[in-house]
C-alpha positions, 0 to 999 in steps of 0.5 A: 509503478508511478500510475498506482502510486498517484492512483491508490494513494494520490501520490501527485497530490501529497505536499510534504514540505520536508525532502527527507519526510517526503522520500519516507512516504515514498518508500513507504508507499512503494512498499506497501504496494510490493506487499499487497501485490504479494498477497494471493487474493485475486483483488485490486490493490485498492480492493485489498487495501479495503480488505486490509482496513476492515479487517485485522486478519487480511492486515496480518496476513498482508504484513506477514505474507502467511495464509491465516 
């Protein structure tokens, strides 16, 4: 989990100054990355985030875990 997370959303290279904030981006970020690997589109985490940001129907689909 720790190698997607640095390599996908360049975790080790994330400076949050605040404990608190830095543990939410944390949650955050593993919990984005349990949803993209729920989603059934045979792509890379990276691929889907791609998908995700150039089209809102993968995004919905992504967040809702539902075949649109």
């Amino acid at each position: 989990m720790h190698w997607v997370l640095d390599v996908t959303f360049r975790e080790d290279d994330s400076r949050t100054r605040e404990r608190t904030l830095g543990n939410n981006l944390s949650w955050l970020r593993r919990f984005a990355v349990t949803l993209l690997k729920r989603h059934p589109v045979q792509d890379s985490i990276r691929g889907k985030m791609i998908r995700c940001l150039m089209n809102t129907r993968v995004l919905t689909e992504v967040l809702t875990n539902q075949q649109l």
